[in-house]
TIMIGU-419332 format. One record per atom (N, C-alpha, C, O): residue in one letter; x, y, z. Coordinates in steps of 0.2 Angstrom, whole numbers, plus 2048, in hexadecimal, padded with zeros to 3 digits. Layout:
BEGIN
AXYZ
...
***
This chain:
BEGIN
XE1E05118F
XE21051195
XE2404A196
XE21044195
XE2904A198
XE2E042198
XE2A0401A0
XE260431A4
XE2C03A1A1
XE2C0361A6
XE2D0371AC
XE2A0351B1
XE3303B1AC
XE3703F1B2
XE330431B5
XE320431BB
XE300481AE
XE2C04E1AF
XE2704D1B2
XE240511B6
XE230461B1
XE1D0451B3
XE1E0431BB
XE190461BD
XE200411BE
XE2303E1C4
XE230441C8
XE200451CD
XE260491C5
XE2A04E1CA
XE230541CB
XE210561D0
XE1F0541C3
XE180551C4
XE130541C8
XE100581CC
XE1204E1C8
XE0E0481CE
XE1004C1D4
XE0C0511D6
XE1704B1D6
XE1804B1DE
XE180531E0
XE160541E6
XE1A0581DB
XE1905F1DC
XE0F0601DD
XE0C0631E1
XE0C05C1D8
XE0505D1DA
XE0105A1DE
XDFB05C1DF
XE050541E1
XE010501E8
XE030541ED
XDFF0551F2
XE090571EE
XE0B05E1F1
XE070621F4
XE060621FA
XE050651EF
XE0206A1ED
XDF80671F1
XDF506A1F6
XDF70641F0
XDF30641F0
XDF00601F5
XDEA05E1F5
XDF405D1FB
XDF605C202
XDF5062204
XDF0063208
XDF7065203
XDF906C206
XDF206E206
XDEF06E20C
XDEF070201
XDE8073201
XDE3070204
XDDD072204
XDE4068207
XDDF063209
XDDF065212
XDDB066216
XDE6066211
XDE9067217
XDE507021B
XDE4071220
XDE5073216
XDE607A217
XDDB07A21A
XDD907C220
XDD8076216
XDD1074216
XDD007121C
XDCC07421F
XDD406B21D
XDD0069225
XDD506F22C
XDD406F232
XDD907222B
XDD9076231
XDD407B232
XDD207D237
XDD307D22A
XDCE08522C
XDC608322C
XDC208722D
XDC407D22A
XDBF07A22B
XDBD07422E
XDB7074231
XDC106E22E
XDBD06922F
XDBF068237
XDBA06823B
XDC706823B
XDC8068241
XDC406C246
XDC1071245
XDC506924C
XDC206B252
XDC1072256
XDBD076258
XDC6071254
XDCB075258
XDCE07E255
XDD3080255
XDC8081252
XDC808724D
XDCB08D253
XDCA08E259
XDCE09124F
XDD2095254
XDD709824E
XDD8095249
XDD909F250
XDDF0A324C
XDE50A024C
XDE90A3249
XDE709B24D
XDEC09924E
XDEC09324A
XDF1093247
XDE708D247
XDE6087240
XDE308D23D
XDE608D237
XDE009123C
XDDE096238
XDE6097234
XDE809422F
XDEA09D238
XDF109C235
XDF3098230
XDF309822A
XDF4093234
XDF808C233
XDF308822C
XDF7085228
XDEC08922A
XDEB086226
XDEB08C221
XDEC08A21B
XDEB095221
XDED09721C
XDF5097219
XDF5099213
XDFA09621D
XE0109521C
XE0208D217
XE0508E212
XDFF087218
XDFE082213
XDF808320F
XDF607F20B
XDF608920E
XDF208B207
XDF708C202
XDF908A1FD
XDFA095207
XE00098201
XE050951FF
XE070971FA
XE0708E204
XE0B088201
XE0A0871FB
XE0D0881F6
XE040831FC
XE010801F3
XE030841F0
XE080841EC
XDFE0891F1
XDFD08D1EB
XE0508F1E9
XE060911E3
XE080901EB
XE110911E9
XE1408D1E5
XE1808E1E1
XE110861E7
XE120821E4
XE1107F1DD
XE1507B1D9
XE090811DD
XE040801DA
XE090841D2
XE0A0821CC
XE0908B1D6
XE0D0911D0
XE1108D1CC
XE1008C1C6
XE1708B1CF
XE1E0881CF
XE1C0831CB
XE200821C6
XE1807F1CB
XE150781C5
XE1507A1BE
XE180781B9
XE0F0801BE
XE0D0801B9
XE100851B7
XE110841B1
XE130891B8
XE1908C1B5
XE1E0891B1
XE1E08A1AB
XE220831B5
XE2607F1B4
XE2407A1AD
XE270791A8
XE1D0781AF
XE1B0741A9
XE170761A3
XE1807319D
XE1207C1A5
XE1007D1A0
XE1008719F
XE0D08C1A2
XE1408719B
XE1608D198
XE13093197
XE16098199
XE0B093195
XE07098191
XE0309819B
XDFD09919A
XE0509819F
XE020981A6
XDFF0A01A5
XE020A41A1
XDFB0A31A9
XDFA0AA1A8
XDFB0AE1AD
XDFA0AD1B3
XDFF0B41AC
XE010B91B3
XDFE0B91B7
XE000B91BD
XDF70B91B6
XDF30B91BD
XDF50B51C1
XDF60B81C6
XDF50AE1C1
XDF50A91C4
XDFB0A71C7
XDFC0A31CC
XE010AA1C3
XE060AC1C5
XE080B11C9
XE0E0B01CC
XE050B51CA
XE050BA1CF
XE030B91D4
XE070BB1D9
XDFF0B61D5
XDFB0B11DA
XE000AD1DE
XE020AF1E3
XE010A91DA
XE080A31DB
XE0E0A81DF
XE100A71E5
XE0F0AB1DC
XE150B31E0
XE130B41E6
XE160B31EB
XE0D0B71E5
XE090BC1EE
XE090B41F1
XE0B0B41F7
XE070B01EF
XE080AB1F8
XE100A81F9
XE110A51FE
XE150A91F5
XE1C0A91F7
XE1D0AE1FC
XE200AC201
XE190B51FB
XE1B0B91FD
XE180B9206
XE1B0BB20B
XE120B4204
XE100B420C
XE120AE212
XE120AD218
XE140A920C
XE160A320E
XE1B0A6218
XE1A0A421E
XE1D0AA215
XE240AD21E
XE1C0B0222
XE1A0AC227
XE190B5222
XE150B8223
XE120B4226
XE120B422C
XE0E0AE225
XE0A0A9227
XE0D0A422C
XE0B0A1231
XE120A4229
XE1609E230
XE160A2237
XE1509F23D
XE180A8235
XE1A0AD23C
XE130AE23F
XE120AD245
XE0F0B023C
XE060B0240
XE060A8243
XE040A8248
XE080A4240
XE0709F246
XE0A09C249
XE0809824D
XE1109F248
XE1609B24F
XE140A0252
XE1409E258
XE110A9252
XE120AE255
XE0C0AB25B
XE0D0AA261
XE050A9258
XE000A725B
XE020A125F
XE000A1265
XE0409D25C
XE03096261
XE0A099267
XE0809726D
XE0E09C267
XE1209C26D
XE110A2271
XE130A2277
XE0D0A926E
XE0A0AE274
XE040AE271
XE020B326E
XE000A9272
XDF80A926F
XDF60B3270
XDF30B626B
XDF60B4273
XDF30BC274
XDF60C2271
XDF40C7271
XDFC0C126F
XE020C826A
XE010CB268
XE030D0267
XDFD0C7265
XDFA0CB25D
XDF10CD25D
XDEC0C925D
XDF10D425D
XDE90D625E
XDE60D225A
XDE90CD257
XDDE0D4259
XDD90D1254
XDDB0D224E
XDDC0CC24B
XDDC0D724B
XDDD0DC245
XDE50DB243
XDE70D923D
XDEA0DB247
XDEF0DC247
XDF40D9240
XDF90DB23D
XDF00D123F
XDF40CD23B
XDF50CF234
XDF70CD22F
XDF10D4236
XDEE0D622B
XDF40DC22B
XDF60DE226
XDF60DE231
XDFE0E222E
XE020DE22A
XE050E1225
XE030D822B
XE090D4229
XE070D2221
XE0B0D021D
XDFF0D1220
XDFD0CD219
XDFB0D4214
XDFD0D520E
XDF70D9217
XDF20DE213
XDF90E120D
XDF70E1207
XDFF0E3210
XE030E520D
XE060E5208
XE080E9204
XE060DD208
XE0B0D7204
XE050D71FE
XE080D91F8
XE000D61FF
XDFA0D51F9
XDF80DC1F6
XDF70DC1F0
XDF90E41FA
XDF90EA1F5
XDFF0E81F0
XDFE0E91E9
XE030E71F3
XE0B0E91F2
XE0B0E31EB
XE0D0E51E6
XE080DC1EC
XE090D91E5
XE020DB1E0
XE040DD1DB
XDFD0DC1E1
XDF80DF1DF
XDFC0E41DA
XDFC0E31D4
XDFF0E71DC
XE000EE1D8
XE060EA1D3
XE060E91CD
XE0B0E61D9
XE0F0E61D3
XE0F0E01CE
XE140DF1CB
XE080DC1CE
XE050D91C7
XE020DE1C2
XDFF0DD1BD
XE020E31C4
XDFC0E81C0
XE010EC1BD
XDFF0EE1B8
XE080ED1BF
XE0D0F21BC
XE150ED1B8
XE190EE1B4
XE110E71BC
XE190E41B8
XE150DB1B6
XE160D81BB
XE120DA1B4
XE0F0D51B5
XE160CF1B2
XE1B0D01AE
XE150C81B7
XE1A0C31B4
XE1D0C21AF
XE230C31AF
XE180C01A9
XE1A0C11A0
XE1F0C419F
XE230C219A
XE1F0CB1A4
XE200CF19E
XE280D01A0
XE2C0D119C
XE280D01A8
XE2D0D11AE
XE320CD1B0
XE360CE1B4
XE300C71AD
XE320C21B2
XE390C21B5
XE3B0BF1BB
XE3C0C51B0
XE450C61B5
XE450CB1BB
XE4A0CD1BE
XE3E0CC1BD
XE3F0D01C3
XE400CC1C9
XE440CD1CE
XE3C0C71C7
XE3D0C01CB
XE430BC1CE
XE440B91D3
XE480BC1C8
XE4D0BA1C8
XE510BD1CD
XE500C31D0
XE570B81CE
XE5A0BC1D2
XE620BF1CF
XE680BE1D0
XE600C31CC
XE640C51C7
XE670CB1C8
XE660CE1CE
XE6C0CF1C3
XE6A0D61C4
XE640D91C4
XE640DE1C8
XE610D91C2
XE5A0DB1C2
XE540D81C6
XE4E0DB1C5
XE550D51C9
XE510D21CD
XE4F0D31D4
XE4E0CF1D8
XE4D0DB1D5
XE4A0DD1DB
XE440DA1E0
XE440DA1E6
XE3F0D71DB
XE3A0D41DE
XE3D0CB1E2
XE3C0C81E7
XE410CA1DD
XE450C31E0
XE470C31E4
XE470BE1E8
XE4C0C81E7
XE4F0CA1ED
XE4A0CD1F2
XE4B0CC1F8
XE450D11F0
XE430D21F6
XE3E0CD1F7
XE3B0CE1FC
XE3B0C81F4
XE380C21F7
XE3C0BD1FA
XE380BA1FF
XE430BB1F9
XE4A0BA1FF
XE490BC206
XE470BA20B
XE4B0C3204
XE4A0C720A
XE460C5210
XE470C1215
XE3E0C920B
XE390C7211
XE370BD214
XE350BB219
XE380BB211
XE370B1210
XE3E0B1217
XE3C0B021D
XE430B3216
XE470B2219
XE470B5220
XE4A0B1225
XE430BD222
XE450BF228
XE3E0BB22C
XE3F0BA232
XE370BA229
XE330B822D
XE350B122E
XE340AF234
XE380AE22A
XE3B0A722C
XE3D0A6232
XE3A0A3237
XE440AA234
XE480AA238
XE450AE23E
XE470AD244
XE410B323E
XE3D0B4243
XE350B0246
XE310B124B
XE340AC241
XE300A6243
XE330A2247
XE300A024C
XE3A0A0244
XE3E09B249
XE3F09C250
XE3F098255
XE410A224F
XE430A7257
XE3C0A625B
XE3C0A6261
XE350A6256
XE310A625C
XE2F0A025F
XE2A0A0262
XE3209A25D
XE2F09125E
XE36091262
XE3708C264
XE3C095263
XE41094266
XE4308C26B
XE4808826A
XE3D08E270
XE3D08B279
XE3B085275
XE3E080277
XE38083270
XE3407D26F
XE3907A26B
XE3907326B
XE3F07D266
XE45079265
XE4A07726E
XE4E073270
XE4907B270
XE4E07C276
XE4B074279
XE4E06F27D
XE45074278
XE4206C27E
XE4506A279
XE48070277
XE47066276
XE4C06226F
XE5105F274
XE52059274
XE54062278
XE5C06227B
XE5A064283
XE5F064287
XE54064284
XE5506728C
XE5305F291
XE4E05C291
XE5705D293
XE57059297
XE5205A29E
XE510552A0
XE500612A0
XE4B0602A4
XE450632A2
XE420642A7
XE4306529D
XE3D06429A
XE3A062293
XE3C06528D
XE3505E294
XE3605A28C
XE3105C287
XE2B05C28A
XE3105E282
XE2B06127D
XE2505D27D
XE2405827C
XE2006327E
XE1C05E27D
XE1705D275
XE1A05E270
XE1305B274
XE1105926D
XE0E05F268
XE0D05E262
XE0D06526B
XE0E06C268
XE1506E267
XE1806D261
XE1706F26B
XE2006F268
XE2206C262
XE2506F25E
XE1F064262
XE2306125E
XE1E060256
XE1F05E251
XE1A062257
XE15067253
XE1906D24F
XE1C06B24A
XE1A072251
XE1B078250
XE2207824E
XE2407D24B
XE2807124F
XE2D07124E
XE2E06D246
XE3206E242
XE27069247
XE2A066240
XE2506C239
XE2606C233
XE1F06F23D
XE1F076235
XE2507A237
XE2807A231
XE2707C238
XE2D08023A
XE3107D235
XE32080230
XE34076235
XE38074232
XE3707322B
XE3A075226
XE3207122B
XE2F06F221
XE3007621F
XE3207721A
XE2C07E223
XE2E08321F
XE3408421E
XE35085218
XE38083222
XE40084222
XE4308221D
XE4708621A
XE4207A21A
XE43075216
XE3F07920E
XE4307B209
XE3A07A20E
XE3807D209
XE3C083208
XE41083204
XE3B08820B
XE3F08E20A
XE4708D206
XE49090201
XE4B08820C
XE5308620A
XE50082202
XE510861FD
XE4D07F201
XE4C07F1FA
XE4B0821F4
XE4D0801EF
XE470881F5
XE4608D1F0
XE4C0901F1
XE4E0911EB
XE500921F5
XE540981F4
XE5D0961F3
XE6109A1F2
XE5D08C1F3
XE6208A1F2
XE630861EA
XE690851E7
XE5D0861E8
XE5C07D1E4
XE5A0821DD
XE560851DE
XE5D0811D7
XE5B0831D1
XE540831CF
XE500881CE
XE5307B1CF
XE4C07B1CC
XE470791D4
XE450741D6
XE4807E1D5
XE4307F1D9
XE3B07E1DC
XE3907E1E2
XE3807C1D5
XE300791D5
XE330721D5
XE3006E1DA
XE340711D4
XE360691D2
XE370671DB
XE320641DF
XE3C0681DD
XE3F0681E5
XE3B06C1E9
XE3E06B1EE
XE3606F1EA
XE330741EC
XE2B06F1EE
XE2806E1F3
XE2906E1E8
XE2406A1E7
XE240621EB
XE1F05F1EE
XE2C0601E8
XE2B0581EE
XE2C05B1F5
XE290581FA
XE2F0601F6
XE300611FC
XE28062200
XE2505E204
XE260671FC
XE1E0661FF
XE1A062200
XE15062203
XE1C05D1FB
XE180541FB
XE1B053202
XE16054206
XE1E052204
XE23050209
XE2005120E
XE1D04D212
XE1F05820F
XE1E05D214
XE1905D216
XE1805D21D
XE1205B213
XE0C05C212
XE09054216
XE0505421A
XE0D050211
XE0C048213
XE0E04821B
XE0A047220
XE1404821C
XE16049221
XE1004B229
XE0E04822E
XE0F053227
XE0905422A
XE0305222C
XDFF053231
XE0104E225
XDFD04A226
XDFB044229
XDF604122A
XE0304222A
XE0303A22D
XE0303F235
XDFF03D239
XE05043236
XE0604523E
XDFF047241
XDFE046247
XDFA04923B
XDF304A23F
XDEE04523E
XDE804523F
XDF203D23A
XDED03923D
XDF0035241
XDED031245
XDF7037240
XDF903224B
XDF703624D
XDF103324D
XDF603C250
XDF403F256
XDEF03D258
XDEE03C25E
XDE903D252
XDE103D253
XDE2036254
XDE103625B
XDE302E252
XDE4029255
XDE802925B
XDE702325D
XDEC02B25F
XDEF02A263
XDEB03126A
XDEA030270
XDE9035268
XDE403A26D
XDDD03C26C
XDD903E270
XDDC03B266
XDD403C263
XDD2042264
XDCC043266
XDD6046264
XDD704E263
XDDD050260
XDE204D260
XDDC05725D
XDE305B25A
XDE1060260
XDE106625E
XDDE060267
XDE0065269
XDE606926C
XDE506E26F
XDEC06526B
XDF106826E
XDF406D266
XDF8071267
XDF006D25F
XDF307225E
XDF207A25D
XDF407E25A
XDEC079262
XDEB07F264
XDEC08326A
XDEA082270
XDF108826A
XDF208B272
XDEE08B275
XDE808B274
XDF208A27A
XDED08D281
XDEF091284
XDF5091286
XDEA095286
XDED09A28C
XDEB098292
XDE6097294
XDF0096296
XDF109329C
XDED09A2A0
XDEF0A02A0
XDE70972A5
XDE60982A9
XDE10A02A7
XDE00A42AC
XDDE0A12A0
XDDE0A72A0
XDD60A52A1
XDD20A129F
XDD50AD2A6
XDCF0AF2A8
XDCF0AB2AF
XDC90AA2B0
XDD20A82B3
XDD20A82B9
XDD90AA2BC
XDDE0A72BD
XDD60AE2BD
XDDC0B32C0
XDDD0B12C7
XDD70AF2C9
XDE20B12CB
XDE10AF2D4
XDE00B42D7
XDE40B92D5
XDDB0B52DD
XDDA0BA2DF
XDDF0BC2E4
XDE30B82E7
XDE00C52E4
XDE50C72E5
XDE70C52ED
XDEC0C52EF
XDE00C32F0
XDE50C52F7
XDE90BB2F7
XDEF0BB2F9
XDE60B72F5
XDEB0AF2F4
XDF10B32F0
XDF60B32F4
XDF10B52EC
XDF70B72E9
XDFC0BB2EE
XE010B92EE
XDFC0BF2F1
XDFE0C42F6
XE010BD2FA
XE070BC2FC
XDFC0BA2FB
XDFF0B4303
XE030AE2FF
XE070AA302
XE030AE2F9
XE080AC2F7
XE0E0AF2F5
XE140AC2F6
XE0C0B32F3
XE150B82F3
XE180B92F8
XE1E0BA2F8
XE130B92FF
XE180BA304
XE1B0B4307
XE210B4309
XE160AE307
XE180A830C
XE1E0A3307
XE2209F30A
XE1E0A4300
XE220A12FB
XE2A0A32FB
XE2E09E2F9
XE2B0A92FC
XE310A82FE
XE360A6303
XE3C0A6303
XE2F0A530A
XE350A530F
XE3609C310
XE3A09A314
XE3009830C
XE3209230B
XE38090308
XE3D08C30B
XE38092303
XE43091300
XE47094304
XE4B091308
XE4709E302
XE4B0A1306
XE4E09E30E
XE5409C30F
XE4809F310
XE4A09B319
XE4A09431A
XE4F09131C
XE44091318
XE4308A319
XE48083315
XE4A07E317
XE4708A30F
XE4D083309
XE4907F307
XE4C07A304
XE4307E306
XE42076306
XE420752FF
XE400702FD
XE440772FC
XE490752F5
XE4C0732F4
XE4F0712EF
XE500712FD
XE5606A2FC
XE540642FC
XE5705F2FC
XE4C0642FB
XE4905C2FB
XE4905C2F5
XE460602F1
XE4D0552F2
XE4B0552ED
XE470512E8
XE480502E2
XE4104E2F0
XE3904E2ED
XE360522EE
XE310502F1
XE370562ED
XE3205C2EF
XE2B05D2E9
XE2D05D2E3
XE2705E2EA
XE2105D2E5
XE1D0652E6
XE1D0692EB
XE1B0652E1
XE1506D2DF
XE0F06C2E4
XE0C0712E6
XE0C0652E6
XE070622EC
XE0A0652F2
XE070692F4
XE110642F5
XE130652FA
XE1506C2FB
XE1606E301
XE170712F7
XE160782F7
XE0F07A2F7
XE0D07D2FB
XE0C0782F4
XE0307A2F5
XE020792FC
XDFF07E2FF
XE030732FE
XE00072304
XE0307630A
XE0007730F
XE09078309
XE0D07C30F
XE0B08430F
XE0B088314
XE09086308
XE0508D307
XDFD08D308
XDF9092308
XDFA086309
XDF708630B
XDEF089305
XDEA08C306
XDF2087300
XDEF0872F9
XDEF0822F3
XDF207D2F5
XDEC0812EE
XDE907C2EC
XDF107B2E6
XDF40812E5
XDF30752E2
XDFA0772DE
XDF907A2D8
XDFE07C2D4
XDF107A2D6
XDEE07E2D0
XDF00832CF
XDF10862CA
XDF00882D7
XDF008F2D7
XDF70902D8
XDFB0942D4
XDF908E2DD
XE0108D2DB
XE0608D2D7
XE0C08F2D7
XE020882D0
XE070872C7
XE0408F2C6
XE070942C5
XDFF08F2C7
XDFD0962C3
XE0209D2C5
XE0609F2C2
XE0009E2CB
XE030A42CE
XE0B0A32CD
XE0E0A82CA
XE0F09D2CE
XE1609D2CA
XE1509F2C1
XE190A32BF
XE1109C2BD
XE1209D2B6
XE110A62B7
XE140A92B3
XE0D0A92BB
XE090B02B8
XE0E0B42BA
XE110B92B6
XE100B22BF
XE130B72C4
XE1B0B52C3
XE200B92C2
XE1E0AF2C2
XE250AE2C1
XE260AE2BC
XE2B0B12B9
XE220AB2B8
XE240AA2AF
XE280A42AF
XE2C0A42AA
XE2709E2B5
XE290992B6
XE250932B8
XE200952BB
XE2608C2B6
XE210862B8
XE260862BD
XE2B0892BE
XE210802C1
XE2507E2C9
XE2907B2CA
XE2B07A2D0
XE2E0782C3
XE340732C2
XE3A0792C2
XE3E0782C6
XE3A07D2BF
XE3E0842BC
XE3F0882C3
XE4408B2C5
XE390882C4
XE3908E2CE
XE3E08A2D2
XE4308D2D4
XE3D0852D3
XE3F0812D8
XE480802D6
XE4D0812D9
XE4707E2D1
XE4E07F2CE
XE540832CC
XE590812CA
XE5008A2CE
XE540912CE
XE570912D5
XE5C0942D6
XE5308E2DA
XE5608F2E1
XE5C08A2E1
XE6108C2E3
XE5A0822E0
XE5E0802E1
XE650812DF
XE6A0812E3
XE650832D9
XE6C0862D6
XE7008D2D8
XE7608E2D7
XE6A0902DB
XE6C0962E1
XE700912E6
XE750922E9
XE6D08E2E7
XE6F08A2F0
XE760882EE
XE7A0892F2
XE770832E6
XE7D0822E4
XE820872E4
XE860862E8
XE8108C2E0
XE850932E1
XE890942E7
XE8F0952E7
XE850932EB
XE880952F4
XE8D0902F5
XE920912F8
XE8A08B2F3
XE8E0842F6
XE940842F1
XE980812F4
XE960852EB
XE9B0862E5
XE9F08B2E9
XEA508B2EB
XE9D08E2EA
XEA20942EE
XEA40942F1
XEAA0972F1
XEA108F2F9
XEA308F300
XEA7089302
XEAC088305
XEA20832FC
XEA607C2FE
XEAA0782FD
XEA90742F8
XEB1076301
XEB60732FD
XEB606D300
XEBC06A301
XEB206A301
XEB1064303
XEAC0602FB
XEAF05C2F7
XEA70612FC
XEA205F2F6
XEA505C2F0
XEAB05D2F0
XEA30592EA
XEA605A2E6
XE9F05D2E1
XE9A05E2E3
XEA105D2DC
XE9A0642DA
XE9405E2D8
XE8F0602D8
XE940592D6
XE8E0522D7
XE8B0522DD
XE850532DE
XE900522E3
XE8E0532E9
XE8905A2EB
XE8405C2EE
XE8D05C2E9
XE8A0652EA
XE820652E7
XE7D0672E9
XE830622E0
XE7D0612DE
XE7505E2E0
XE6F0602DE
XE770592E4
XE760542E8
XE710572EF
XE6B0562F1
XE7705C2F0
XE7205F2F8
XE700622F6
XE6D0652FB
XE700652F0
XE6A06B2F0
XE6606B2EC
XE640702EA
XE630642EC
XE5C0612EA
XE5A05C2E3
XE550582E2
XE6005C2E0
XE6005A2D9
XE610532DA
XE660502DD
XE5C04F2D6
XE5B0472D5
XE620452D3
XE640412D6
XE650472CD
XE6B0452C7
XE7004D2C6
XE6E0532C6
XE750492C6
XE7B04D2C1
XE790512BA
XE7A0562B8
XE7404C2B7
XE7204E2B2
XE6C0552B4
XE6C05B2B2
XE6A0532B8
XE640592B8
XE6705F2BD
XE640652BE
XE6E05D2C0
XE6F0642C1
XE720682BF
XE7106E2C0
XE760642BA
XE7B0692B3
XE7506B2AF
XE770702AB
XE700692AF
XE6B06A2A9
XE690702AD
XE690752A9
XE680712B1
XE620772B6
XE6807D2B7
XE660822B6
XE6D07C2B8
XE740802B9
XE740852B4
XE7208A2B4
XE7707F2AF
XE780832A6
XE720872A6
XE7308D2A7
XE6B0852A5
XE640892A3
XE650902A7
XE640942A3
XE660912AF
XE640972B2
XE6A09A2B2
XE690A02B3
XE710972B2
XE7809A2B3
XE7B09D2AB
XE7E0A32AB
XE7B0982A4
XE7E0972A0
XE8509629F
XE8909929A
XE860922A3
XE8D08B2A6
XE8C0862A9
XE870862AD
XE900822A9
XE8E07D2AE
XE9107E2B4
XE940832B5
XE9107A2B9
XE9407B2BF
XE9B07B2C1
XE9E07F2C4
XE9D0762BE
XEA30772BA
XEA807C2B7
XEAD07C2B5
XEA307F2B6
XEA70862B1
XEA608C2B7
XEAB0902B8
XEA008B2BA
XEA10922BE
XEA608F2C4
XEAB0922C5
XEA60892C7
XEAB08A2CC
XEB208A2CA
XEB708A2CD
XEB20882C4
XEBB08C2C0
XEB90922C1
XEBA0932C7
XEB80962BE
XEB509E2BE
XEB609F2C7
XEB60A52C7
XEB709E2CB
XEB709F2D2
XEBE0A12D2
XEBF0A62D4
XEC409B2CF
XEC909E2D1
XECE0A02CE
XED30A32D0
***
């Protein structure tokens, strides 16, 4: 092994083995145990171990099908495993108790057998992406569609990236940098020849990386509890008849009253006018709108804009903005585009 070889060795196996240190303090040492770092620490297991394959393959020859099959089945779960935890951390409740083992049980019959009927040695051009190469495309395939519906499900949490009125918080930005190193690993295998070599630093990369983020976090909050969901508000349900008297006395506050043209208006001063506490309030808007109280208040005002784009040829649309509750130009085009999908500007073109 040349000097190159050894380098590229090293960093494929500090890699490698980040990852598995990594995989140890989620499912065991941190605080905060839960199906969601459960995930999340078996996803940087089958890392490794992919990687781990990819080494010893690359380097030393006489490696054995088993261990290479091995090395195979966690390629195979690498997507599987991303997707149970972006699935978990963004709808903590989606997936039953049982449920997750649809997406892993399958993948493990399915290579199970097919080590036992094709084993590596003997197959390996199945691997390939060749003419013959079925098992290589269909580990593309599936690597590729759990990927992309992984992405799809952290979506809102790329979207805070760009949203000017609301900014990500330290889950998000959690969730956005595994999301990307899988991404980055993946574009690696499936673009780069030698692939253990680039696959391996990538995961040094990847691993290190994550590692420096869970010892800022623990020095700067002395918890990783943000990377555990939470289910907001669950098991205190508001009782029905407060919920009733607010559905009824909340709309005639905007509808009639407007007071959405104020625009300090605060989630304290809606409380206090319904005459309830602003806890129960954020709640009852999250359960019952499927909105925070920045987002509710913001649909009206842009309704109220609407009228005024229509009516007003006095205003100029900053001004329109203006009276109808919005601090900045920037935060009205921002609230506009979000609930309309234009800006203000575009719809009152569209008028004539």
């Amino acid at each position: 092994m040349d000097f190159e070889d050894q380098i590229l060795f090293f960093f494929s196996a500090v890699g490698a083995f980040n990852g598995l240190f990594l995989s140890y303090y989620f499912a065991f040492i941190i605080k905060e145990r839960n199906r969601a770092n459960y995930f999340l620490a078996t996803l940087l297991f089958v890392i490794s171990v992919r990687v781990t394959k990819s080494v010893f393959l690359t380097f030393y020859s006489e490696t054995s099908s088993l261990f290479i099959q091995v090395g195979l089945t966690a390629c195979f779960l690498i997507g599987p495993f991303l997707y149970l935890y972006t699935r978990t951390v963004t709808k903590p409740e989606s997936i039953g108790k049982w449920n997750w083992l649809l997406h892993i049980l399958p993948i493990i019959v399915f290579m199970t057998v097919t080590g036992i009927l094709y084993p590596y040695n003997e197959h390996w051009y199945l691997w390939q992406r060749g003419h013959d190469g079925i098992l290589g495309y269909m580990l593309l395939f599936q690597w590729t569609l759990y990927l992309f519906v992984s992405i799809y499900q952290v979506r809102f949490s790329f979207s805070k990236l760009v949203d000017k009125t609301e900014k990500p918080s330290n889950l998000d930005y959690w969730i956005i940098n595994i999301v990307v190193g899988c991404f980055l690993i993946w574009l690696a295998y499936n673009t780069v020849q030698y692939t253990s070599y680039i696959v391996g630093a990538l995961s040094f990369s990847f691993t290190l990386y994550i590692s420096l983020m869970v010892w800022f976090f623990k020095r700067r909050q002395h918890s990783l509890s943000f990377l555990s969901p939470v289910i907001k508000y669950k098991n205190k349900a508001i009782p029905d008849t407060e919920a009733l008297s607010i559905a009824d006395r909340l709309p005639h506050l905007f509808i009639e009253e407007k007071i959405h043209l104020n625009s300090d208006l605060k989630l304290l001063d809606v409380a206090k006018q319904l005459e309830t506490n602003q806890h129960t309030l954020s709640q009852y808007l999250n359960d019952t709108m499927g909105q925070n109280f920045s987002n509710f208040v913001n649909s009206y005002r842009v309704e109220s804009a609407i009228e005024m784009l229509q009516s007003n040829k006095v205003l100029t649309i900053e001004g329109i903005g203006n009276e109808c509750g919005f601090k900045s130009n920037t935060s009205f085009y921002a609230a506009f585009k979000k609930h309309k999908g234009m800006t203000p500007a575009q719809f009152k073109k569209s008028l004539n």
